[in-house]
Backbone as ProteinMPNN parsed JSONL, in Angstrom:
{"seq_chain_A": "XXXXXXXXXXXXXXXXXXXXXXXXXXXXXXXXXXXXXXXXXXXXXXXXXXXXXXXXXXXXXXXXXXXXXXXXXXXXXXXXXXXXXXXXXXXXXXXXXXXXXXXXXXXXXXX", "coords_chain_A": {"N_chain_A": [[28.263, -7.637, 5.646], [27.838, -7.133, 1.995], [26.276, -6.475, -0.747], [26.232, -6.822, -4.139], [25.472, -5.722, -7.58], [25.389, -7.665, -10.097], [24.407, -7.038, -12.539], [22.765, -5.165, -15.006], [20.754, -3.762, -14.335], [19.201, -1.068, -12.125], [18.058, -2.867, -9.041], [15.459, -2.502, -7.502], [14.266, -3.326, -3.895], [11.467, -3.783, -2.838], [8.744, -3.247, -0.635], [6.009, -4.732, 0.927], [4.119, -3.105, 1.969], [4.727, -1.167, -0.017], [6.678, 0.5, 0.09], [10.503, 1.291, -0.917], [12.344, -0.438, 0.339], [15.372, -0.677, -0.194], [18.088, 0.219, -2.547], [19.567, -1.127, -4.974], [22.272, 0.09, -7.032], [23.399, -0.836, -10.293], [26.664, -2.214, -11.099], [28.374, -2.118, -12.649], [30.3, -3.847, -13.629], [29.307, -6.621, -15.429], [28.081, -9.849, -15.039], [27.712, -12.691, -17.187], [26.153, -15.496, -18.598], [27.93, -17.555, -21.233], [26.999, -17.91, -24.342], [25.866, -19.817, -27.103], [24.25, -20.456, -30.199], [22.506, -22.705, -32.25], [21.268, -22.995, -35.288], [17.824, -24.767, -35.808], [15.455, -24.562, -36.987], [12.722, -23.344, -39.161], [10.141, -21.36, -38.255], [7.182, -20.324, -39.752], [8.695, -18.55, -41.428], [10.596, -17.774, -39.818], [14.175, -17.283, -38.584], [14.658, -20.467, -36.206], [16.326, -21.26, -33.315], [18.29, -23.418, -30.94], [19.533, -22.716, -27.868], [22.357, -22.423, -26.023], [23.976, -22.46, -23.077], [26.877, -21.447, -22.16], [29.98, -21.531, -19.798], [29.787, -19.069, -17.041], [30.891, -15.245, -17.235], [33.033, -12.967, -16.439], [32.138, -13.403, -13.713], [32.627, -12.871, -10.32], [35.153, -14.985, -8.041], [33.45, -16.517, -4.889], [33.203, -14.809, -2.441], [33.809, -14.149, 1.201], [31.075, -13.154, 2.979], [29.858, -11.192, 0.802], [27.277, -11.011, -1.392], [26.2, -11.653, -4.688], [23.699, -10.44, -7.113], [22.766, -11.751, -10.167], [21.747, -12.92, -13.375], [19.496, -15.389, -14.116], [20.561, -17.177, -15.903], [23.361, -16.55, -15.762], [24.043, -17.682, -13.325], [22.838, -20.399, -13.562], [24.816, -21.372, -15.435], [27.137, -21.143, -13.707], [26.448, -22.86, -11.835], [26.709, -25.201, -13.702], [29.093, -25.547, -13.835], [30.419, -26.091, -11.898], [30.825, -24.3, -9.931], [30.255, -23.026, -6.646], [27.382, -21.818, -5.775], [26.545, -20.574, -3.622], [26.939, -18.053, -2.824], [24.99, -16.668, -4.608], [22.417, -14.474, -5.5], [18.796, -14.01, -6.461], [16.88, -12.188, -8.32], [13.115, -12.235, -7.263], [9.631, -12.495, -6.667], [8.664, -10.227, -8.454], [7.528, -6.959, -8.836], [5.594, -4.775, -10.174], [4.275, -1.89, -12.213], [1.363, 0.322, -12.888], [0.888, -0.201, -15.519], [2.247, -2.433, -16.053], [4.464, -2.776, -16.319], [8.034, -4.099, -14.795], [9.275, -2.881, -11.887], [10.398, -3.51, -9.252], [11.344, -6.145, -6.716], [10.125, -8.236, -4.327], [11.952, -9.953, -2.917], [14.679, -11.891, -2.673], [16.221, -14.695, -4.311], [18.087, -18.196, -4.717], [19.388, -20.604, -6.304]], "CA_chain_A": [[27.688, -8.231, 4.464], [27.82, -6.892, 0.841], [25.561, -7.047, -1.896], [27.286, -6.569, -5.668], [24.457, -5.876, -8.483], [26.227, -7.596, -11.199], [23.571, -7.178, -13.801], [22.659, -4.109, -16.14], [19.587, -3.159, -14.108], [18.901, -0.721, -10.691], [17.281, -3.232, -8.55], [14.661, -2.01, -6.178], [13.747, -4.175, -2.898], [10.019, -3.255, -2.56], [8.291, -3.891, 0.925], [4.223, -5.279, 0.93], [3.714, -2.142, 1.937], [5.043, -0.58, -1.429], [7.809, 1.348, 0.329], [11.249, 0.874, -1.553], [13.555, -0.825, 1.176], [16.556, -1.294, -0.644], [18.246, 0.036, -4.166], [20.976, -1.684, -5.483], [22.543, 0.114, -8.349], [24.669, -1.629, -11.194], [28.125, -2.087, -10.079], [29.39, -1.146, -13.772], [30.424, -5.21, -14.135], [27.566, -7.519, -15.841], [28.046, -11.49, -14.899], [26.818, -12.87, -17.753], [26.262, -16.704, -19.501], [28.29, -17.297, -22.731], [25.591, -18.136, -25.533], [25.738, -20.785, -28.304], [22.836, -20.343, -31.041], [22.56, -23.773, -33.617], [19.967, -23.388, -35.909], [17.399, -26.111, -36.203], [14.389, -24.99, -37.844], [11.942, -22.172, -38.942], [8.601, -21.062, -37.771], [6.475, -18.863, -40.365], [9.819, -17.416, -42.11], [11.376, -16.92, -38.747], [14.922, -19.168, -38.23], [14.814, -20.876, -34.657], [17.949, -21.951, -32.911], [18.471, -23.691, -30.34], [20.689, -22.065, -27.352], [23.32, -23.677, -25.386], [24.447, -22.29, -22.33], [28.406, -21.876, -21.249], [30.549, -20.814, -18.964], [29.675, -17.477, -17.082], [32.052, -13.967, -17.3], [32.8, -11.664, -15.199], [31.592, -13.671, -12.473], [34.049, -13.016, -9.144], [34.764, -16.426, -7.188], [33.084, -16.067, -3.925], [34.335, -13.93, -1.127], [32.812, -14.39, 2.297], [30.444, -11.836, 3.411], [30.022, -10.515, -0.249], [26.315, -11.45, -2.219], [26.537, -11.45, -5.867], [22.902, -10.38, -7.524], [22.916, -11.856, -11.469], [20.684, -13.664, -13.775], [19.337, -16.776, -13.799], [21.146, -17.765, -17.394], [24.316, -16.793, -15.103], [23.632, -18.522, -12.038], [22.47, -21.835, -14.013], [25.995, -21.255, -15.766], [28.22, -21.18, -12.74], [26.366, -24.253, -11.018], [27.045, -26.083, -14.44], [30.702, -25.555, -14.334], [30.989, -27.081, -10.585], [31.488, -23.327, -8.988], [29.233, -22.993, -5.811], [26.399, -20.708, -6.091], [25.906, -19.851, -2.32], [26.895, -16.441, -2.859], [24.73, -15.698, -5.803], [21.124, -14.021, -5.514], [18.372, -14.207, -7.895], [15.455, -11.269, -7.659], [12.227, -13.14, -6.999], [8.565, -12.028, -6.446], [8.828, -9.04, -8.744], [6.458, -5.854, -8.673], [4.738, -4.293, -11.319], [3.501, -0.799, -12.005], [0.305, -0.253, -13.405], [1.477, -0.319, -17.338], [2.817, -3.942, -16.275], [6.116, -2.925, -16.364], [8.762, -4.765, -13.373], [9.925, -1.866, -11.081], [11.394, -4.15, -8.264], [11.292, -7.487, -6.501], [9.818, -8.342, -2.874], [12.862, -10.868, -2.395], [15.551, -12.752, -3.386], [16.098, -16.332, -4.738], [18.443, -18.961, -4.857], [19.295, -22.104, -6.803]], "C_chain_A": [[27.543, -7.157, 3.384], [27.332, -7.35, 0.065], [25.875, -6.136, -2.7], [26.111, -6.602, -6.361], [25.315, -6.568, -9.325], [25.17, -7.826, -12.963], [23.593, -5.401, -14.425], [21.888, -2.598, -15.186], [19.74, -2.445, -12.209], [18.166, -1.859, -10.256], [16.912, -2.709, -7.26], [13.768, -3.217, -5.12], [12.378, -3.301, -2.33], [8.956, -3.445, -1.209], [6.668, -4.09, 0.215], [3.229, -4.203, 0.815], [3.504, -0.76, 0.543], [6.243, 0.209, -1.362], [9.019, 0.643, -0.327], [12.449, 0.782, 0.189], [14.813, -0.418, 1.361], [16.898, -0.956, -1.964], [19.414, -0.161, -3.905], [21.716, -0.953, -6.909], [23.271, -1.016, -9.038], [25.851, -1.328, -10.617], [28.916, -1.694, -11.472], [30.181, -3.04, -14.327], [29.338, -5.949, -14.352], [28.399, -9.112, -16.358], [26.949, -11.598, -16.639], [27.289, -14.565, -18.131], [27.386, -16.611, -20.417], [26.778, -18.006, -23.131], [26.125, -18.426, -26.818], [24.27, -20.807, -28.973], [23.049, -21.667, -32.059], [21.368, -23.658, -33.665], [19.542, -24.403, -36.233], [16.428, -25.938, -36.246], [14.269, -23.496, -38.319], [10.353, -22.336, -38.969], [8.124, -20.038, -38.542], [7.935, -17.78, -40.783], [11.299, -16.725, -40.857], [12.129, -18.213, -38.412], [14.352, -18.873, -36.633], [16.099, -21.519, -34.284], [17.649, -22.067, -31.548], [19.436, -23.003, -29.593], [21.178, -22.457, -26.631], [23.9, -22.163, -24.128], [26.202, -22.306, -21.726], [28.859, -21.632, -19.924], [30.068, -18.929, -18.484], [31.282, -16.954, -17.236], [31.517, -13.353, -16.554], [32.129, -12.056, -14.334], [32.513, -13.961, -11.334], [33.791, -14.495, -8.762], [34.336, -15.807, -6.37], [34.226, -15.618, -3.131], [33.095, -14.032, 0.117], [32.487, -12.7, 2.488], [30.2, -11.474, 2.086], [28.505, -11.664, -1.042], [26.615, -11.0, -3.507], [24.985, -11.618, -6.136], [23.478, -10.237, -8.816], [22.109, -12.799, -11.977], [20.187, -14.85, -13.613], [20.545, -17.89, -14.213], [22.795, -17.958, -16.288], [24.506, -17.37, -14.209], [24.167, -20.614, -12.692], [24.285, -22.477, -14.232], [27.086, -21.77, -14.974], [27.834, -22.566, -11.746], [26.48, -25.455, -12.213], [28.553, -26.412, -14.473], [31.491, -26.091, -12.963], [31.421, -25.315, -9.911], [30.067, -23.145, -8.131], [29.039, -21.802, -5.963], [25.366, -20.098, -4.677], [25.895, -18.992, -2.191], [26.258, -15.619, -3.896], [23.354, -15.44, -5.375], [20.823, -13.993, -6.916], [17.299, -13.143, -7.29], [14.338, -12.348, -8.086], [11.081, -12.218, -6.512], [8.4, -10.526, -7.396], [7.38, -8.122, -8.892], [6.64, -5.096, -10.004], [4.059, -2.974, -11.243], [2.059, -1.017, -12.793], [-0.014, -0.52, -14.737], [1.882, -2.421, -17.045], [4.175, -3.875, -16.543], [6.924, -3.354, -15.151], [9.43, -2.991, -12.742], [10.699, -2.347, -9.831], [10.955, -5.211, -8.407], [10.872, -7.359, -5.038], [10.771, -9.278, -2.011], [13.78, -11.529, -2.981], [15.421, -14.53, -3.573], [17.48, -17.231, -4.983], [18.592, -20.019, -5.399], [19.858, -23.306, -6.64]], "O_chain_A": [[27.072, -6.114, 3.837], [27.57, -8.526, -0.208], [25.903, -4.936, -2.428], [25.387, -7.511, -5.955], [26.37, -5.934, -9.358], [25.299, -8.495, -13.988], [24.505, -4.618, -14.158], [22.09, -1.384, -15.173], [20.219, -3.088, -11.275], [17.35, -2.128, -11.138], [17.61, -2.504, -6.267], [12.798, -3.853, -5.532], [12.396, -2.357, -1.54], [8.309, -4.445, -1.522], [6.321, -3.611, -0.864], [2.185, -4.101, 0.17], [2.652, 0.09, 0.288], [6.839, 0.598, -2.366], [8.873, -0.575, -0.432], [13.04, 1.659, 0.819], [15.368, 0.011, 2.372], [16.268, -1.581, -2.817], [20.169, 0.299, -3.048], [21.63, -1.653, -7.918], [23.688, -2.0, -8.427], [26.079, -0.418, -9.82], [29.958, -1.04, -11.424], [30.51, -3.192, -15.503], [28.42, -5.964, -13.532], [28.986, -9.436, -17.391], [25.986, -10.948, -17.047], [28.457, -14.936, -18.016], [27.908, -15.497, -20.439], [25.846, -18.438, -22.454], [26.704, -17.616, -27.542], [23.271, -21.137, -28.334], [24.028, -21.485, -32.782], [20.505, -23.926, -32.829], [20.253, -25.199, -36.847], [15.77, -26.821, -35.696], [15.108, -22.616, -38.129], [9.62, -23.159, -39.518], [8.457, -18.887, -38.258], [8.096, -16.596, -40.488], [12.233, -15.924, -40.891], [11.734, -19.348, -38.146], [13.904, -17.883, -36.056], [16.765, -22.238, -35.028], [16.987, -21.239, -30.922], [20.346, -22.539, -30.279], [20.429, -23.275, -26.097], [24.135, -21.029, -24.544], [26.604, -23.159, -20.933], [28.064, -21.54, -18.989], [30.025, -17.937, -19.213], [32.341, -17.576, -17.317], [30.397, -13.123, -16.098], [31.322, -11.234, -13.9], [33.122, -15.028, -11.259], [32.763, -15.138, -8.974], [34.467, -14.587, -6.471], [35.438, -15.825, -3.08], [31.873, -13.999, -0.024], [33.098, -11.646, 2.313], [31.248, -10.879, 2.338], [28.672, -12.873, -1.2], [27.284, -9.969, -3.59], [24.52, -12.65, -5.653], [24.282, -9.35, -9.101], [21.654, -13.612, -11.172], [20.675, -15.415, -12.634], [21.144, -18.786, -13.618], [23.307, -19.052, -16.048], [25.661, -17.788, -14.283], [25.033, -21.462, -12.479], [24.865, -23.404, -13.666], [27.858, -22.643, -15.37], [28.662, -23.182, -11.075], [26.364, -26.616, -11.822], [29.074, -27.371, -15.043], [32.676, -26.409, -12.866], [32.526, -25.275, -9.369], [28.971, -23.114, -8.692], [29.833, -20.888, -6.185], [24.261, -19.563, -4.584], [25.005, -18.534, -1.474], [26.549, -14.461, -4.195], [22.959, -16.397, -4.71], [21.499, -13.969, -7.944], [16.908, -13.16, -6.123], [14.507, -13.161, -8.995], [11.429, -11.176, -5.954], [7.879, -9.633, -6.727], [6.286, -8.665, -9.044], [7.662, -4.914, -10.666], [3.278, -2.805, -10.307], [1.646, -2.096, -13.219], [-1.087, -1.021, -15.072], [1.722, -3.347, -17.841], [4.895, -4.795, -16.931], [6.385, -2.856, -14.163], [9.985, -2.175, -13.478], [11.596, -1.631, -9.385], [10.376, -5.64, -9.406], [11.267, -6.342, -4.468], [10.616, -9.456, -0.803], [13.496, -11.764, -4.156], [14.653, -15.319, -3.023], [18.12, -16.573, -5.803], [17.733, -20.791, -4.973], [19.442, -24.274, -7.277]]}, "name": "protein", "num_of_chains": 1, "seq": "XXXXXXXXXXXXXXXXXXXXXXXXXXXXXXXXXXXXXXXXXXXXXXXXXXXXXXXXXXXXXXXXXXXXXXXXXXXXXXXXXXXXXXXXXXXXXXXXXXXXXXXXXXXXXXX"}
């Protein structure tokens, strides 16, 4: 089994305990959504647009044995377009230093 980061970010698998399990670097490819913006209003001087979701990139088809960790936006993407999303991970439970900034996740997720 193989797990692919295909996002931007190191992810760190964090145990209960606090010990770091598991780092995943970036793999140097970033799955991503496409992204449609139509404007349809403004709030206090600021436009708003609506955003539309496409097709992901740079997202491999599955390969057995092989996990693909990538966003949600990408995920959502690839189960809109009819491509199965058994091989994709989502980080889930994430951990926090004491600024409140994310430093890992305690698990993965699925959709």
């Amino acid at each position: 089994m193989a797990i692919l980061n295909l996002t931007p970010h190191t992810i760190n698998l964090i145990a209960e305990n606090g010990e770091t399990v598991m780092v995943i670097p970036p793999s140097g490819v970033v799955a991503r959504a496409t992204q449609t913006d139509q404007v349809c209003g403004e709030v206090e001087g600021i436009e708003v647009v609506k955003t539309s979701f496409g097709a992901p990139t740079d997202l491999p088809e599955p390969c057995e044995g092989v996990y693909l960790v990538v966003s949600l936006a990408t995920a959502n993407a690839a189960r809109t377009t009819g491509r199965s999303t058994d091989d994709l991970l989502l980080t889930s439970s994430p951990v926090r230093d004491e600024g409140g900034r994310i430093i890992g996740c305690r698990r993965f997720a699925r959709i």
